[in-house]
C-alpha positions as CSV (number, residue, x, y, z in Angstrom):
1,X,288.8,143.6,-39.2
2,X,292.0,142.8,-41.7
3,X,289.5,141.2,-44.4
4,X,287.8,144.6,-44.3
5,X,291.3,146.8,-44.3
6,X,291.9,144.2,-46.7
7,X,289.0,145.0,-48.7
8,X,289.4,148.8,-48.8
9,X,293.1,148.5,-49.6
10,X,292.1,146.5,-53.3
11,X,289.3,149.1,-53.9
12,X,291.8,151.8,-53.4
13,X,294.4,150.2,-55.7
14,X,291.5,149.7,-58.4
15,X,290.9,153.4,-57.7
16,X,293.9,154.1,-58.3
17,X,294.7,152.0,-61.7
18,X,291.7,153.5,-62.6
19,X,292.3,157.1,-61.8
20,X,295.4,156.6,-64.2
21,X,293.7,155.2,-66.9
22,X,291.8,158.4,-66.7
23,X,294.4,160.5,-66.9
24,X,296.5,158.4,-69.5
25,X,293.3,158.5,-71.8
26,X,293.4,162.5,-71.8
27,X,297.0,162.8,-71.9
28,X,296.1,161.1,-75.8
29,X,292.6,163.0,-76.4
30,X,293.2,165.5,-79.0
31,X,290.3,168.4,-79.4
32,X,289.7,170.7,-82.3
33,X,288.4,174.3,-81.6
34,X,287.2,175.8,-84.6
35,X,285.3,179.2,-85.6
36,X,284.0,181.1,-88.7
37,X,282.8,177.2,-90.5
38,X,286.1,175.9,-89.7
39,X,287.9,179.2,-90.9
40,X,290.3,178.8,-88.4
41,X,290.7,175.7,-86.3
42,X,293.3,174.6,-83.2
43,X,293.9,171.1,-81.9
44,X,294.9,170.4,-78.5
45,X,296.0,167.8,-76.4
46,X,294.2,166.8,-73.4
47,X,297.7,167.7,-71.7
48,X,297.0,172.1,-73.4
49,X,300.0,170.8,-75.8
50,X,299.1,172.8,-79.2
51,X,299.0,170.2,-82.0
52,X,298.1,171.9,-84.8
53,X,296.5,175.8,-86.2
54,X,295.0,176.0,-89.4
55,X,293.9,179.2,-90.6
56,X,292.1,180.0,-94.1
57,X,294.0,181.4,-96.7
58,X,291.4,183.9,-97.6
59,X,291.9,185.3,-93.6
60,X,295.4,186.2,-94.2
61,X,295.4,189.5,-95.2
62,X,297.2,192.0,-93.8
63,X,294.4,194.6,-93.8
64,X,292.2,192.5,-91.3
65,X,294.6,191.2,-88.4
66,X,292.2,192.6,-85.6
67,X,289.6,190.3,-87.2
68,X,292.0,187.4,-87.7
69,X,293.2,188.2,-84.2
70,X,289.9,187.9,-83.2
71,X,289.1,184.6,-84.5
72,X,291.9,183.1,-83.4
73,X,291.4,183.9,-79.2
74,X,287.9,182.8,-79.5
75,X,289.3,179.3,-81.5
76,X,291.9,178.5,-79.1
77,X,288.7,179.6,-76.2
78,X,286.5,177.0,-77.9
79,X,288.8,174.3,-77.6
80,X,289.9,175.2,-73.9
81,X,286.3,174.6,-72.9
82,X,286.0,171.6,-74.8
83,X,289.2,169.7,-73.0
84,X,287.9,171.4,-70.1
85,X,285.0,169.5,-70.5
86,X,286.2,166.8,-71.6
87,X,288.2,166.5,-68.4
88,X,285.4,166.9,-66.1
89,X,283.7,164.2,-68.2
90,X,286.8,162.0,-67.4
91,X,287.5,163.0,-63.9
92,X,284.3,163.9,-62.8
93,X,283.7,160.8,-60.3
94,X,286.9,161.2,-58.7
95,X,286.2,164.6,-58.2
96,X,283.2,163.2,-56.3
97,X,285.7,161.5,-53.9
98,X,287.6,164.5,-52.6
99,X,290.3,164.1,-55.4
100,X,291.8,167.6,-56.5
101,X,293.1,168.2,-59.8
102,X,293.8,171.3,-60.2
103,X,297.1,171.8,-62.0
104,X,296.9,168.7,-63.2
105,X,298.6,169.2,-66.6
């Protein structure tokens, strides 16, 4: 009976350092969400942390803010759904296992 406690004790510790891993590996993942052919782009962390926004010089004029507006919700949309996937990628398994995430980062 304690070799098997035993047992399931290690596998949840390996779990666990892996579960971390996980995590630790999307805290570092940066993602780029980019619209127009890269007219304007955002880079995230796997943490939401904006890295950088890029926007082309030719969509900066004053005349056509809706538009740049516009391009810039559905770039920073795109790369949501990319860490968001990215995530579930990572996680997924543990998900699997009853784990809850939500709120994560």
């Amino acid at each position: 009976m304690f070799k098997d406690l035993s047992k399931i004790m290690k596998q949840a510790q390996e779990l666990q350092k892996n579960l971390q891993q996980a995590q630790e590996e999307l805290a570092q993942l940066q993602v780029t969400g980019e619209v127009s052919g890269g007219a304007v782009k955002i880079t995230m962390t796997g943490k939401y942390e904006v890295v950088e926004v890029k926007i082309d010089p030719s969509l900066r004029d004053p005349d056509s803010l809706d538009m740049l507006e516009e391009l810039v919700e559905a770039a920073l949309k795109d790369v949501l759904e990319k860490i968001k996937a990215a995530t579930e990628e990572k996680l997924g398994s543990f998900k699997a296992l009853g784990a809850d995430f939500s709120g994560m980062f």
